[in-house]
C-alpha positions as CSV (number, residue, x, y, z in Angstrom):
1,X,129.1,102.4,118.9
2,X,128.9,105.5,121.0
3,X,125.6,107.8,120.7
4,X,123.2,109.4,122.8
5,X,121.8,107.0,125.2
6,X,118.6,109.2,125.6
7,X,117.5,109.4,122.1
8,X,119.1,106.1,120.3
9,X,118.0,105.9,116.1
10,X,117.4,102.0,116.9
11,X,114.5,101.5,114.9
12,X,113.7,105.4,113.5
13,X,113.4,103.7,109.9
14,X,110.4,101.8,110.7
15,X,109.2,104.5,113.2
16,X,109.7,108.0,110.8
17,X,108.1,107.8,107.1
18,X,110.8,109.8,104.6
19,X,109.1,113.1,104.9
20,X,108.8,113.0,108.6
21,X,112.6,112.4,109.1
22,X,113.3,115.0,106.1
23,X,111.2,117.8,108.3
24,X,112.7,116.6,111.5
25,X,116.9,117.1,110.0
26,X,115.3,120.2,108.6
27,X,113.9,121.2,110.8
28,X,113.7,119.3,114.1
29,X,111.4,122.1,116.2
30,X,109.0,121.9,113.9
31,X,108.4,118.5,114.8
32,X,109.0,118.4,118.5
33,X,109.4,122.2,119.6
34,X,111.4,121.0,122.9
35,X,114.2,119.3,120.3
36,X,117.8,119.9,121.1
37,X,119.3,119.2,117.9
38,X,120.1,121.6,115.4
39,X,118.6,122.7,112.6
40,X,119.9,121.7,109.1
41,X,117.9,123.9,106.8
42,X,121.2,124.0,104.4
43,X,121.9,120.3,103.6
44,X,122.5,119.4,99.9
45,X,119.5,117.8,99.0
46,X,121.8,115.0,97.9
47,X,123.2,114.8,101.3
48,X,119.9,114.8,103.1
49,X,118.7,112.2,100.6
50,X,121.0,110.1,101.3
51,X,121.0,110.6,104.8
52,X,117.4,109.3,104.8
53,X,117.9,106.1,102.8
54,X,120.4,105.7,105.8
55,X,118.0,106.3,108.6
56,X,115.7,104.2,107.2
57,X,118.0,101.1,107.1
58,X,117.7,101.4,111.2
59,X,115.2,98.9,112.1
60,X,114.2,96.8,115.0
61,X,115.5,93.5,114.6
């Protein structure tokens, strides 16, 4: 699968809690003010919901 090689989401479910990675989609220079990704204060709350149970099926094996 292709991604960024810098900043892989191997394992971000067991590293982020649900409102950690729901400020960082959010709002991602809140959480780390150097953060290149964008900001995604406009996401369904469905959509960021789901997004999250996602996320947090990425664990370290």
């Amino acid at each position: 699968s292709k991604g960024n090689p810098k900043t892989p989401l191997d394992g971000v479910g067991s590293k982020l809690s649900a409102d950690d990675l729901k400020k960082y989609i959010t709002n991602p220079k809140s959480v780390k003010p150097d953060s290149k990704m964008l900001a995604n204060p406009n996401l369904p709350a469905e959509d960021l919901d789901a997004l999250i149970v996602y996320l947090q099926t990425l664990t370290k094996k």
